[in-house]
MMTF fields as JSON, N, C-alpha, C and O atoms, coordinates in Angstrom:
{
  "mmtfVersion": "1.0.0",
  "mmtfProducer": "UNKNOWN",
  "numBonds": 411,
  "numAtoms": 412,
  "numGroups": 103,
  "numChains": 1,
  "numModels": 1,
  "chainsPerModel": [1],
  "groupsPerChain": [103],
  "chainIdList": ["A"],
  "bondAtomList": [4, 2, 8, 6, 12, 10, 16, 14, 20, 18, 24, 22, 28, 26, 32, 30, 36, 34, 40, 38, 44, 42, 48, 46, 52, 50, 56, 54, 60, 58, 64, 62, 68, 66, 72, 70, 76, 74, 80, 78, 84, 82, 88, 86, 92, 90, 96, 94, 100, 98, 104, 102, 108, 106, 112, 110, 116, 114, 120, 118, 124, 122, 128, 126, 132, 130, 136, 134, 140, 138, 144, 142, 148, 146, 152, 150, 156, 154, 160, 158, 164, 162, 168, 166, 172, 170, 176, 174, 180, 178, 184, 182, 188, 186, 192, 190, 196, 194, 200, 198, 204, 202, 208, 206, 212, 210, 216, 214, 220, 218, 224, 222, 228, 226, 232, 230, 236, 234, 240, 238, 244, 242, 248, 246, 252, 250, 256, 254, 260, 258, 264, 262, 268, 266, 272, 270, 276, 274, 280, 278, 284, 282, 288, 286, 292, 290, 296, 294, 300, 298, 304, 302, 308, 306, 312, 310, 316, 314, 320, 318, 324, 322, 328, 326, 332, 330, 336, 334, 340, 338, 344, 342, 348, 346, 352, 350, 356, 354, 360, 358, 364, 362, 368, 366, 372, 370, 376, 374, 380, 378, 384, 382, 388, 386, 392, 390, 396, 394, 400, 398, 404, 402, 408, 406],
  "bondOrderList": [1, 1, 1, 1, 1, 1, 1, 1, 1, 1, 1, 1, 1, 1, 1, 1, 1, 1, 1, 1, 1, 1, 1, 1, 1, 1, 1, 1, 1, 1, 1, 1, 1, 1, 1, 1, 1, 1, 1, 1, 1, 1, 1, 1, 1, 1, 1, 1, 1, 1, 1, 1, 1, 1, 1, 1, 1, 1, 1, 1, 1, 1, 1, 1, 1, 1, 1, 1, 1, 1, 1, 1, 1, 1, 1, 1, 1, 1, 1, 1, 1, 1, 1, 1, 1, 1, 1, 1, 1, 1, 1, 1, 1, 1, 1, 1, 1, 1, 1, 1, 1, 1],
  "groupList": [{"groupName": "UNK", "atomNameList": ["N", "CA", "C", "O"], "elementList": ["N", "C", "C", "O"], "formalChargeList": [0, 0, 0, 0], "bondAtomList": [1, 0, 2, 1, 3, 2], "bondOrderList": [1, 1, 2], "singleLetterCode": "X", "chemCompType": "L-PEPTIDE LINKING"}],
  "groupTypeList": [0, 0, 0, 0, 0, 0, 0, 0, 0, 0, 0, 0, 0, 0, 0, 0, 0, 0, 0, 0, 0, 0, 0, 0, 0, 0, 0, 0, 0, 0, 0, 0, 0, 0, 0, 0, 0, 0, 0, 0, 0, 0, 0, 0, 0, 0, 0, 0, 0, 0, 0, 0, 0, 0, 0, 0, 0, 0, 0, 0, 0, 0, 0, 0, 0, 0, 0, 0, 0, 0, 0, 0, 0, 0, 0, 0, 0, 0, 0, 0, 0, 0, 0, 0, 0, 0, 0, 0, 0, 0, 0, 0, 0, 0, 0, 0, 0, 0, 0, 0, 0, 0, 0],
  "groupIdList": [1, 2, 3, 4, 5, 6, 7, 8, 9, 10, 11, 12, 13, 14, 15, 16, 17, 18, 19, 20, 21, 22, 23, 24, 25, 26, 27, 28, 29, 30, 31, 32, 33, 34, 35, 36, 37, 38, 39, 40, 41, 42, 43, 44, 45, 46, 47, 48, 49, 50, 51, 52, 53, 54, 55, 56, 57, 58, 59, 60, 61, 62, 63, 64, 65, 66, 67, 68, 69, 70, 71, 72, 73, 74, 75, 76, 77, 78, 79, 80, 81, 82, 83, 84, 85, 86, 87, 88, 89, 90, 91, 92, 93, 94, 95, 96, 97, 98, 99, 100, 101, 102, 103],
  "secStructList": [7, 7, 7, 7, 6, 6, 3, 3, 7, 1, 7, 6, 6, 7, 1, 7, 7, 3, 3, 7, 1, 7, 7, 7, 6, 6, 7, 3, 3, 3, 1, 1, 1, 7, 3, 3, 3, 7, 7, 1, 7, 7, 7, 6, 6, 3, 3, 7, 7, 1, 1, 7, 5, 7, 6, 6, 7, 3, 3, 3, 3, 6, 6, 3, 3, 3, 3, 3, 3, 1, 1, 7, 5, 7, 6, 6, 7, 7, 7, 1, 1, 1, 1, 3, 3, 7, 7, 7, 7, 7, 1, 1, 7, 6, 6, 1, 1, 7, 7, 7, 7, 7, 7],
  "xCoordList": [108.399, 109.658, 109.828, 108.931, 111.252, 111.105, 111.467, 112.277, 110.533, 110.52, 110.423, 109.783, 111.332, 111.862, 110.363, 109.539, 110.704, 109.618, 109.154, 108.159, 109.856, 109.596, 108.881, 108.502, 108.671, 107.643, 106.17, 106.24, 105.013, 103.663, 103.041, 102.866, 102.668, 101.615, 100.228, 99.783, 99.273, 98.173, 97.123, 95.921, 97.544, 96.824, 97.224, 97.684, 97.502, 98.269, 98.417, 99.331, 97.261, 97.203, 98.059, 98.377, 98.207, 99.238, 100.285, 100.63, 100.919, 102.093, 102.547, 103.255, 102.52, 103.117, 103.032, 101.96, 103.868, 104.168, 104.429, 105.088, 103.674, 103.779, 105.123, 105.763, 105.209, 106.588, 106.199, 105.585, 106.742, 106.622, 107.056, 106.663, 107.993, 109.064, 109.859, 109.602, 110.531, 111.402, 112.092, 112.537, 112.398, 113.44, 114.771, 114.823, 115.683, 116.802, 117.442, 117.871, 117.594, 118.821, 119.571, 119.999, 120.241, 121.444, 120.842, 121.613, 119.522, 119.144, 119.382, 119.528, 119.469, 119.133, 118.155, 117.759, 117.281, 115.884, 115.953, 116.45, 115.264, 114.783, 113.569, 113.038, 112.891, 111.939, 111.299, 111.427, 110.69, 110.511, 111.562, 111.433, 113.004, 114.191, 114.928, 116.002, 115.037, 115.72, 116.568, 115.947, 117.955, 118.503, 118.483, 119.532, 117.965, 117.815, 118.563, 118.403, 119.102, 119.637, 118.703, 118.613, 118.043, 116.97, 118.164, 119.351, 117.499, 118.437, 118.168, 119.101, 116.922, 116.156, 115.52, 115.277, 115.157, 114.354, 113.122, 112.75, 112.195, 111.416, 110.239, 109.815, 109.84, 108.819, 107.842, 107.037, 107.695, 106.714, 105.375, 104.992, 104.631, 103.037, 103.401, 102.515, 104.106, 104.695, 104.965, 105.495, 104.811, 104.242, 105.993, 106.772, 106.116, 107.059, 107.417, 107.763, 107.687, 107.151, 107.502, 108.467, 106.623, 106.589, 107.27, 107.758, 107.235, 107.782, 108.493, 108.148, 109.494, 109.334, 107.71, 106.87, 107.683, 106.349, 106.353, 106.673, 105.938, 106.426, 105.308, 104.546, 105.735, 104.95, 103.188, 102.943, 102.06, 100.697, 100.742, 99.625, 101.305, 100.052, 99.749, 100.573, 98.713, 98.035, 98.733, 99.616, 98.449, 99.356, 97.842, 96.842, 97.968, 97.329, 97.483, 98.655, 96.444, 96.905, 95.629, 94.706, 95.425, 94.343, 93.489, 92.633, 94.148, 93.644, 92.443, 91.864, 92.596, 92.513, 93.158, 94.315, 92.611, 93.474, 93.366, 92.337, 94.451, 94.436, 95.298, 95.574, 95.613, 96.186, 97.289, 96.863, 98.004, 98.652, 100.168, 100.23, 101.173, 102.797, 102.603, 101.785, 103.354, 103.818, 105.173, 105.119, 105.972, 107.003, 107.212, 106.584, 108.147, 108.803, 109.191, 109.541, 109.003, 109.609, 110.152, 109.539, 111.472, 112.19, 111.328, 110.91, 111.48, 111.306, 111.93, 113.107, 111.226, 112.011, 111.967, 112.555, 111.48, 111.28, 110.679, 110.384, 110.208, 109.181, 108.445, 108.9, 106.715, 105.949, 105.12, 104.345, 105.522, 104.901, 103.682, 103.021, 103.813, 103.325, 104.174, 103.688, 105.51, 106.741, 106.495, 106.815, 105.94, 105.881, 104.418, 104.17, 103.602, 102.288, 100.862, 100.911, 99.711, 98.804, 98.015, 98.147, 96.581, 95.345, 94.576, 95.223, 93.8, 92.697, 91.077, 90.159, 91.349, 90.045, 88.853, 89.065, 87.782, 87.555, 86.571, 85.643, 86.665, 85.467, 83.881, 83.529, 83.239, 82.185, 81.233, 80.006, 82.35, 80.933, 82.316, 83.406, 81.728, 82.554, 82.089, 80.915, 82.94, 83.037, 82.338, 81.864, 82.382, 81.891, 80.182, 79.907, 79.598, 78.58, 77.306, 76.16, 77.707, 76.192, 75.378, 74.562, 75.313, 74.522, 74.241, 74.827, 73.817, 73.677, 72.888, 71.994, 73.17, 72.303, 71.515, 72.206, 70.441, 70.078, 69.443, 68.633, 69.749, 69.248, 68.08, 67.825, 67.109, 65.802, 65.377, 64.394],
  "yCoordList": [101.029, 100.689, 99.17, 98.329, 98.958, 97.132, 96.813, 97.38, 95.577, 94.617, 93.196, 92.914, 92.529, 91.137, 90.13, 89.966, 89.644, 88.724, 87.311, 86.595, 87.249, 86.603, 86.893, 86.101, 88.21, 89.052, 89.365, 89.878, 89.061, 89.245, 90.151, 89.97, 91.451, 92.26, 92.139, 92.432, 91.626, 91.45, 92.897, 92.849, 93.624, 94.749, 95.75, 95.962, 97.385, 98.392, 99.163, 99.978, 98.931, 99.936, 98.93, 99.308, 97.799, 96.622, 97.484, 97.991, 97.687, 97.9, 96.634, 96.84, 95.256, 94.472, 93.306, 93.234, 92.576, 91.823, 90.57, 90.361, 89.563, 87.968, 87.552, 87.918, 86.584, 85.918, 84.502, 83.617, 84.611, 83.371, 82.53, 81.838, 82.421, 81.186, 81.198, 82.105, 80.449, 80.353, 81.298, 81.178, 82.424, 82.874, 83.23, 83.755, 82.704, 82.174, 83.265, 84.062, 83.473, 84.72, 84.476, 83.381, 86.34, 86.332, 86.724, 87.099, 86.553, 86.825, 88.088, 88.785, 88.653, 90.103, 90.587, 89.881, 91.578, 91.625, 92.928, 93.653, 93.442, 94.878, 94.622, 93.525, 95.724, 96.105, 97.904, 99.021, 97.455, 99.013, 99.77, 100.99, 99.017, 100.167, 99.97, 100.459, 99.495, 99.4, 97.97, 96.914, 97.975, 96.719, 95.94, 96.164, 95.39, 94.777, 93.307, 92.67, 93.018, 91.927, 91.367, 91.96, 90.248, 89.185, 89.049, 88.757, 89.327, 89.029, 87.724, 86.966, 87.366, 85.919, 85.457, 86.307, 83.818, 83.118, 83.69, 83.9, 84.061, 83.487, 82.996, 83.32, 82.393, 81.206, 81.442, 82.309, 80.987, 80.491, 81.095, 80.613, 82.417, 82.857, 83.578, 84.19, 83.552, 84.576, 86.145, 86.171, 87.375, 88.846, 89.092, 88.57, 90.0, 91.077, 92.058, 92.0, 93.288, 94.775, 95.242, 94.837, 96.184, 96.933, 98.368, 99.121, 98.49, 99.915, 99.892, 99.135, 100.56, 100.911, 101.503, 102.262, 100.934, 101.054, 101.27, 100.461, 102.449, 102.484, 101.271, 100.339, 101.897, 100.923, 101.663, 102.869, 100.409, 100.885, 101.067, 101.551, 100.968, 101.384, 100.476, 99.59, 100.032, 99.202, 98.213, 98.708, 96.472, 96.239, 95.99, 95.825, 96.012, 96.022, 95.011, 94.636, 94.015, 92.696, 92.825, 93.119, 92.587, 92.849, 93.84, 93.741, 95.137, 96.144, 96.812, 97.857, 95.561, 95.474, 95.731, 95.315, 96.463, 96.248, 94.428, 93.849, 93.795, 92.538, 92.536, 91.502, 93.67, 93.846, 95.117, 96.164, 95.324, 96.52, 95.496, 94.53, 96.343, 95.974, 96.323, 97.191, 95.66, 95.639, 96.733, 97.307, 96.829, 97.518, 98.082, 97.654, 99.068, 99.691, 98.139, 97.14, 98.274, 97.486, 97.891, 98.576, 97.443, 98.122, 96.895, 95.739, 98.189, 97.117, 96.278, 96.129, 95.52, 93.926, 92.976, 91.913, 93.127, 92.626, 91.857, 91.698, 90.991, 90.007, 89.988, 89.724, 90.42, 90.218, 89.089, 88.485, 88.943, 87.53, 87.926, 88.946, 86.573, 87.092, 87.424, 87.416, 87.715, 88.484, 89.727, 90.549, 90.31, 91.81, 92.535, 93.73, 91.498, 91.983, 91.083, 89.988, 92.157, 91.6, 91.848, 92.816, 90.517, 90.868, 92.201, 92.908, 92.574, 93.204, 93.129, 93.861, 91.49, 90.592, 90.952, 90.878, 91.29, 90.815, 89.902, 89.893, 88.543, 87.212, 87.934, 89.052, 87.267, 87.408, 86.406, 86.342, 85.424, 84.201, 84.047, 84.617, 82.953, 82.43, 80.414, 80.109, 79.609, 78.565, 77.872, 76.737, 78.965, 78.554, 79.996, 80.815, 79.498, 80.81, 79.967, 80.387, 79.137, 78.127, 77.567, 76.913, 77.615, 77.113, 75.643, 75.372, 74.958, 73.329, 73.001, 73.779, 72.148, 72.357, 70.326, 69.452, 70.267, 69.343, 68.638, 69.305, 67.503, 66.242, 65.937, 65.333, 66.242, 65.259, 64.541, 63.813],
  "zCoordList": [74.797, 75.433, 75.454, 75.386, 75.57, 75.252, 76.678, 77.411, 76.951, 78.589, 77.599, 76.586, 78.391, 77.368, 77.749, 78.649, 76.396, 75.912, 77.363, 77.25, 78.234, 79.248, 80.325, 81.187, 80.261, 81.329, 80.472, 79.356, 81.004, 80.136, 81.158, 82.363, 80.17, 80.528, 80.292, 79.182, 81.468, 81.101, 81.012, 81.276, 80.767, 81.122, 81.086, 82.208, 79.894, 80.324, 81.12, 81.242, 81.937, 83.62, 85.003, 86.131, 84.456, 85.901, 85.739, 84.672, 87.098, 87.492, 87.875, 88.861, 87.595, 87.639, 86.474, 85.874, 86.184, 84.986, 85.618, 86.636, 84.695, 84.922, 84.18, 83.194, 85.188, 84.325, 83.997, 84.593, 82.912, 81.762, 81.363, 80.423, 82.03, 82.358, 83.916, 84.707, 84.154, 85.637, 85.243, 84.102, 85.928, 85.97, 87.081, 88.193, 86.234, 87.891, 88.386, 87.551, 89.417, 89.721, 89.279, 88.915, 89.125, 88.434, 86.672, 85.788, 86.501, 85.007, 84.883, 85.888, 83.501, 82.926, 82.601, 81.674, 82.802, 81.828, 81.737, 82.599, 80.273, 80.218, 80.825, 80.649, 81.721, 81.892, 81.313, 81.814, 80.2, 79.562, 79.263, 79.166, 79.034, 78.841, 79.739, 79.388, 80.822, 81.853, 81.906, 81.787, 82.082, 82.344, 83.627, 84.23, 84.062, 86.027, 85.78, 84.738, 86.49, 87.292, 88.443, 89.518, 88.183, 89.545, 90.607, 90.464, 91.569, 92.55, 93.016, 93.283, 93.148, 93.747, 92.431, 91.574, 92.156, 91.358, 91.651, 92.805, 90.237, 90.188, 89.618, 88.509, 90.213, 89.205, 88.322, 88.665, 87.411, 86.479, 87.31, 88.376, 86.525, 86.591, 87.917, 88.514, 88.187, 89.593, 89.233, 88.123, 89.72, 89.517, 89.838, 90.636, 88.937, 89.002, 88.867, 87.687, 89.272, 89.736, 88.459, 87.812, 88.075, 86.799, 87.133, 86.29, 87.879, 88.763, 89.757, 90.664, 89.889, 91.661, 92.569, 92.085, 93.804, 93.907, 95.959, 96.83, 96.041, 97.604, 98.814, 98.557, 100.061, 100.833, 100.49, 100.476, 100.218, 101.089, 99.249, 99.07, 98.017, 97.064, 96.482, 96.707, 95.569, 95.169, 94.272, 93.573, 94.1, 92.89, 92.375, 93.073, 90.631, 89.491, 89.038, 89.074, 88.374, 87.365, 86.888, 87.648, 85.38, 85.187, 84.493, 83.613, 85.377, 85.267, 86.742, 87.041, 87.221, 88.823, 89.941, 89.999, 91.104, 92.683, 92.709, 92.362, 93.12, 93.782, 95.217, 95.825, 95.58, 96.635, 97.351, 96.861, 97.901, 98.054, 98.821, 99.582, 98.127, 98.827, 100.18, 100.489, 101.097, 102.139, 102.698, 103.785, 102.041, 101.906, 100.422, 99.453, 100.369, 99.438, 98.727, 99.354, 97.1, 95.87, 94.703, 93.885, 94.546, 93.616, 92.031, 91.968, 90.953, 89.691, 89.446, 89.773, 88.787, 88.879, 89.877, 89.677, 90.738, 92.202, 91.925, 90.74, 92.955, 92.609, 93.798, 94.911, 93.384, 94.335, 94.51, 93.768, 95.813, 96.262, 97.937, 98.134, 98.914, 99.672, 101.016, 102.147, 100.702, 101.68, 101.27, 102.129, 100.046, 99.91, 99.747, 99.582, 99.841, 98.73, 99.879, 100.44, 99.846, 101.059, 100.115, 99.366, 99.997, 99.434, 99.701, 100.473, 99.44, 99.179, 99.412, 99.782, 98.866, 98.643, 100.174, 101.384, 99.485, 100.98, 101.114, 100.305, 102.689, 102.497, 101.943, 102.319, 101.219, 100.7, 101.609, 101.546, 102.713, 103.203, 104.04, 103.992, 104.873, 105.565, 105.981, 106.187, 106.012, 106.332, 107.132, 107.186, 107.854, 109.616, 110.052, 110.929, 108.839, 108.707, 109.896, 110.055, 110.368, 111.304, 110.736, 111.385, 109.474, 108.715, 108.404, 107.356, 108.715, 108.406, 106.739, 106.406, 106.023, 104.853, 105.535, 106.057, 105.322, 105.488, 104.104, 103.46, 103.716, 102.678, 102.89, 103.932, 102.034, 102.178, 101.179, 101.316]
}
């Protein structure tokens, strides 16, 4: 299916697609066949929904979980962090008490 040359799929299992240039509202894009209108900019290496995708399921980049939507997202959307919560979880922390001392 054709999704215009400005959206990059890193992965055939992402339900979401990088964008590859600015893209301004008001643009057109196929996504897989589909004609969408951006409602909002947006930016350069910034994620944009490969699907409609309800609240609580996973987004994919990669071929990876990197996080799960917040709310319901229509395709074409653009997930950022108004729609989209990590996953990640700390491996260490900052403030672990630890002193390293120089000798």
């Amino acid at each position: 299916m054709n999704t215009d040359s400005r959206l990059i799929l890193l992965s055939p299992d992402d339900n979401c697609l990088i964008a590859g240039a600015r893209l301004e509202a008001g643009t057109t894009l196929d996504i897989e066949g589909e004609r969408l209108t951006l409602g909002k900019t947006i930016e350069l290496g910034h994620k944009v929904a490969r699907r409609d995708l309800a609240q609580d399921d996973k987004v994919l980049r990669y071929g990876a979980v990197i996080g799960h939507v917040t709310e319901a997202v229509a395709r074409g959307a653009h997930l950022h962090t108004h729609n989209l919560a990590s996953d990640y979880l700390p491996t260490y922390t900052h403030d672990s008490g630890h002193e390293f001392v120089h000798h």
